[in-house]
N, C-alpha and C positions, 0 to 999 in steps of 0.2 A: 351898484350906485347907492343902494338904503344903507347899505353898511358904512361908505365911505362919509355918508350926509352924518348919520349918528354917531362915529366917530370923531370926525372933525367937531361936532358939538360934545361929545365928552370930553373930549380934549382941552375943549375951551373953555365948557363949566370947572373942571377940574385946575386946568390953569389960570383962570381967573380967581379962584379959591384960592392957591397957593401962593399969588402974589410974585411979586418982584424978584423981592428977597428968594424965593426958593427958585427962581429961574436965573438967576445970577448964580445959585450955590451949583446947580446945577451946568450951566454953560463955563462953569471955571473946572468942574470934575471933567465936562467930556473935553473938556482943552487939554489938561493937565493928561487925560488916559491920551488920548492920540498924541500928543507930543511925545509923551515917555520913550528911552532909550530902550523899552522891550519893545514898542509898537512899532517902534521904527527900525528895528530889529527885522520883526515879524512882516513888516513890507516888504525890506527888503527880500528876504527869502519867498514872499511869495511871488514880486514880479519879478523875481530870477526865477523861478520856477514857471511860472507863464511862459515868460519870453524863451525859454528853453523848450515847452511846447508848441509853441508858435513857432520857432525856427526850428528844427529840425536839424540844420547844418552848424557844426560847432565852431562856435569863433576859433581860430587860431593863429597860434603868433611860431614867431622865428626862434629858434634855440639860438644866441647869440656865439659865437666861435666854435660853429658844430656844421660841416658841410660836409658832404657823400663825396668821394672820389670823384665824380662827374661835374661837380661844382653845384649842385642843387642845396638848394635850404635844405633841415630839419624843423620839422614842424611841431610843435605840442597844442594840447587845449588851452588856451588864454582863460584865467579864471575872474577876470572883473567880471 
């Protein structure tokens, strides 16, 4: 809890020091980094990679004009 009191107060002295201007320079970098075409990249591969741990069972779709003598689908991995 002493940590989190002294911090929030460095925090503050410290940003109260740097002003406006350098928390605008700053809230326009970490827009621009999570926006960016690699971070949004990098999410996507990782809640593909979650939801791939979290399900177990792999989505799958239809082979379209591909059925088994008995009339059944072929199935594959669906990659969305």
């Amino acid at each position: 809890m002493i940590q989190f009191v002294v911090g929030a107060a460095a925090g503050y002295v410290f940003g109260t020091k740097a002003g406006r201007r350098r928390y605008e320079q700053i809230k326009k970098a970490s827009s621009a980094a999570i926006n960016s075409p690699v971070a949004k990249k990098a999410m996507k591969a990782t809640r593909k990679a979650i939801a791939e741990k979290l399900d177990p069972q792999p989505r799958m779709k239809e082979v379209r004009n591909l059925k088994t003598a008995d009339g059944h689908s072929v199935l594959e991995p669906d990659e969305d």
